[in-house]
C-alpha positions, 0 to 999 in steps of 0.5 A: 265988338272993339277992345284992344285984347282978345275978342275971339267968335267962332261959329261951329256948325254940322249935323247932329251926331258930329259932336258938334256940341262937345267940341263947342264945350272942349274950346269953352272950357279950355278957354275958361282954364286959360283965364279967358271969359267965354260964352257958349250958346249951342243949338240943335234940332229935336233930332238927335242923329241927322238934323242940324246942330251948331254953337257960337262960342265967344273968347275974351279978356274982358267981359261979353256983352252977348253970346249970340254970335253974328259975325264970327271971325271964323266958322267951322262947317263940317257938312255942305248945309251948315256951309250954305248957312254960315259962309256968308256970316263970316267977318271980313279977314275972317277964316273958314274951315271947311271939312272937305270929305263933306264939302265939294262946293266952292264956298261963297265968301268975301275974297279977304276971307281965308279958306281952310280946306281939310278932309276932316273925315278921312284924317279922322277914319286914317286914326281909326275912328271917323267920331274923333272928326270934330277933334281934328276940326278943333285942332286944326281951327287952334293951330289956325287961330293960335288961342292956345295948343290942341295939347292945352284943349286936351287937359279940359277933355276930362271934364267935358267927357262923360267918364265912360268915354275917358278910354278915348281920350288919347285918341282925341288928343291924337286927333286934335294934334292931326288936325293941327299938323295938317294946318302946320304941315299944308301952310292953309 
């Protein structure tokens, strides 16, 4: 889709139990309360635990005609087969994230696509929890982008959490801001 503003796909893709949907819905949400028209389309196996899980977000200044994702500017794979599934939709100068702790295979993308390797896992595990990995691929694709700061995604963690999960919101915010630095920090 051409406009003169933003226009912003992402593909997030894992497995199940990698929060993959609730990191879907923290950028939609914290795009929608950034004034931007968002779409969230999540997708997932009758498995809750193992099987494959994604979701297509689209951010926009202007309305979105469809909230199927087919070539995003960025993908986030966090396990070797959302990799295999989702390199090759990458668009031309797009990114892709990939979680090293996962991923040990060379990515098959187009030479103008940008590479983004973090061991997502390991940052996660080193802030005391390898649940808050997703927060970490989060932070590190909103310091790559640029759409706005891991403390903005922050404030919409409340209303994404089920409130028996607010004791960890600092942590997530800690583990947003981690994968944020370690894109600032390795200049990836």
């Amino acid at each position: 889709m051409a406009n003169n503003g933003l226009y912003e796909e992402v593909t997030i893709a894992g497995f199940g139990g990698q929060g993959i949907i609730l990191v879907g819905k923290l950028l939609a949400q914290a795009a929608m309360k950034a004034g931007k028209e968002v779409t969230f389309m999540p997708s997932y196996g009758a498995e809750v635990r193992g099987g494959a899980s994604n979701c297509m977000v689209v951010i926009s200044d202007q309305l979105i005609p469809s909230p199927v994702v087919s070539n995003p500017q960025c993908v986030i794979a966090m396990s070797k087969a959302a990799l295999a599934k989702f390199e090759k939709t990458v668009k031309k100068g797009g990114t892709l994230i990939i979680n090293s702790s996962q991923i040990d295979v060379q990515p098959k993308v187009d030479d103008s696509v940008e590479v983004v390797k973090i061991p997502i896992d390991e940052i996660a595990v080193g802030l005391g929890n390898a649940k808050v990995a997703n927060m970490v691929a989060l932070g590190a694709y909103l310091q790559k982008r640029g759409l706005f700061s891991p403390d903005e995604a922050a404030e919409s963690l409340p209303d994404v959490l089920a409130e028996r999960y607010h004791v960890i919101i600092p942590l997530n915010k800690k583990a947003l801001q981690k994968g944020a630095q370690f894109v600032k920090k390795t200049g990836s």
